[in-house]
N, C-alpha and C positions, 0 to 999 in steps of 0.2 A: 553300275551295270545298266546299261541300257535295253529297255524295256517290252513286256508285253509285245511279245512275235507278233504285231499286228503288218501282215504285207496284203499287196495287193490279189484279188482272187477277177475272177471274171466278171461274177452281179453277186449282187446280195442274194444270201442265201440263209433257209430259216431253221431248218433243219440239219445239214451235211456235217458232216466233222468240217471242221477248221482245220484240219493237220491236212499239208498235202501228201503227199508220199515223199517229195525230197526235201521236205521242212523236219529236221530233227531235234538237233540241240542248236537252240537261237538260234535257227535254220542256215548252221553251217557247221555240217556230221563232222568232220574233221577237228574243230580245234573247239567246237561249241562257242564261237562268236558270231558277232552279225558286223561282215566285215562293210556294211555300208555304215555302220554306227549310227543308225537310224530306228526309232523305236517302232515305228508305224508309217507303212508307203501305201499309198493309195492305187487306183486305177485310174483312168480317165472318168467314170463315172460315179468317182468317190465311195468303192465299197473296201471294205473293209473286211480281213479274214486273221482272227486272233487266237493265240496259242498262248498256253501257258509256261512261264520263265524256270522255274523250280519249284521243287517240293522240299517241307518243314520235316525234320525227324529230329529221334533223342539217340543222342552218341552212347559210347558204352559206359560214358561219361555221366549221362542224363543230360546232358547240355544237349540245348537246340542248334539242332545244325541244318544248313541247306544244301541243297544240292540243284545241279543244274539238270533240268524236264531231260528225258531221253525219249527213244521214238517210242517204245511201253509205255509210258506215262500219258505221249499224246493219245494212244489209244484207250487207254484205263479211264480218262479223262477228257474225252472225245465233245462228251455232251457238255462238260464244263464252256470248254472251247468253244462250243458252237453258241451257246447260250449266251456268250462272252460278244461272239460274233456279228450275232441277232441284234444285242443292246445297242451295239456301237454303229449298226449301221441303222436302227431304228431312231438313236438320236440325232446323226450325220444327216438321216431325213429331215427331222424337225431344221436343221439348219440354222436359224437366227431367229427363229419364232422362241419368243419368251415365255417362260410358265413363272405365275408368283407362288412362290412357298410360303406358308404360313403357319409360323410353329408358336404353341403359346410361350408367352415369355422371351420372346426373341423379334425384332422388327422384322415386319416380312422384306422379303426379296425375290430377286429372281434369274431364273437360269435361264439359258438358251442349250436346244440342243446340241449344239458344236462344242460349246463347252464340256458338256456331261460325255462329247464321244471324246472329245481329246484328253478329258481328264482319263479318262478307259484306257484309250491307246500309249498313255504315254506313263501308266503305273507298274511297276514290277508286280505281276499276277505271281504270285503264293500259292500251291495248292497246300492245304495242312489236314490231310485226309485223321488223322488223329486228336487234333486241335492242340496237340504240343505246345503251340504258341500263341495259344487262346487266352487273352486280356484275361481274368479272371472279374476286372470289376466293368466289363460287358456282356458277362454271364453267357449264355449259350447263342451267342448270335452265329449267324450261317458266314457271312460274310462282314469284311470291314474294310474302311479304306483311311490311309494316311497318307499324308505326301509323300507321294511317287509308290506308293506300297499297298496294294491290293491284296486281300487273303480270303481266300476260298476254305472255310471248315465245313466238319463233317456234317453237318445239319443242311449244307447244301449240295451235298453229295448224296444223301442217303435216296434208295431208290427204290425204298418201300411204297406201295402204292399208296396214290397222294400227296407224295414228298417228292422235292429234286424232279419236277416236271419241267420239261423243255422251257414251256409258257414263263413257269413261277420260274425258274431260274432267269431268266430274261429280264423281267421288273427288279429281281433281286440287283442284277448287273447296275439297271439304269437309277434304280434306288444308291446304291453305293458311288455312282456315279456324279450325283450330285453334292457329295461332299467335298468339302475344300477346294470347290467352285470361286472364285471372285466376290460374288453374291455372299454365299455363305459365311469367309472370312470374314468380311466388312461387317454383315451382322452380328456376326459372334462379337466380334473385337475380343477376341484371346479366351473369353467366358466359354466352359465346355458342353458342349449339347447335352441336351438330357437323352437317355438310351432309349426312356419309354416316349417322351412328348411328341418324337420326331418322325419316327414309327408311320403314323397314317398320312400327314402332311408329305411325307418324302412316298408314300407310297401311294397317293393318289396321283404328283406327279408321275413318278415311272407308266403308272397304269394310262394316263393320258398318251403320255409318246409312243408308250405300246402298241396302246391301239390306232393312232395316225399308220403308224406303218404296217399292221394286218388285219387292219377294216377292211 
């Protein structure tokens, strides 16, 4: 499945939904494909507008199953979207500017923002408003990212005040963004990240690209 509805919008935008009105299922209402088989198209001034691919649920079965985003879900999941939106074109800014990570017990490295947007654009986005298919041995993380596989839980959904804000969801985006970067591989070599060690090191990057783009 080709990935993360990221097409082109007219400018970066920080707040708007990412859905447009005729973007439904992988922004083609009819058969729910994307018949350019293209995960993410740009503008001429490389902004970027992303929607989410599916939602995680338990069959009658208990098995996890997915299903493919409909136009309710872009709207249930609007602020995801946009938040989604925000990251990728606040990294697409940073462009080739390098940030070094530095996590204990692991050699540092470093990313570029182009990397961290294409990692974005080019992952199947999850929403798992349930956490159905929440790792169990990453405990209640909001967000996670594998190759090609992106998952939205409910902890970055929740929209009690204080939680699941536009801002915090955005860093969360460019946080998850930076995993299984180039950088990251090479230092890892196969060893798997610690859940707690990586936490601030990964979250002071985000906060850095963050603010390049709404200073």
């Amino acid at each position: 499945m080709r990935v993360n509805r990221c097409t082109a919008s007219g400018k970066p935008h920080r707040y708007g939904s990412a859905a447009s009105s005729g973007s439904v299922v992988a922004n083609d209402p009819v058969n729910g494909k994307d018949p350019t088989g293209m995960s993410c198209t740009k503008n001429g001034e490389g902004a970027y507008s992303c929607q989410i691919d599916r939602v995680a649920y338990k069959d009658e079965n208990n098995k996890v199953q997915y299903r493919a985003a409909t136009a309710d879900d872009h709207k249930d999941y609007a602020k995801a979207e946009s938040a989604m939106t925000n990251a990728a074109n606040a990294a697409a800014q940073a462009g080739d500017t390098k940030f070094q990570v530095k996590v204990d017990g692991v050699e540092p490295f470093n990313v570029t923002g182009n990397e961290i947007a294409s990692n974005l654009a080019s992952a199947t986005a999850t929403v798992d408003p349930n956490n159905v298919s929440l790792d169990s041995r990453i405990g209640d993380a909001k967000m996670s990212m594998n190759p090609g596989d992106l998952r939205i839980y409910a902890g970055a959904l929740d929209s009690r005040p204080g939680l699941g804000t536009m801002d915090q969801m955005t860093v969360e985006f460019l946080h998850e963004g930076i995993h299984q970067t180039p950088g990251e591989i090479r230092a890892l070599g196969g060893i798997p990240l610690s859940p707690s060690a990586h936490q601030n090191p990964y979250n002071g990057v985000a906060l850095k690209i963050f603010g390049r783009r709404y200073r």
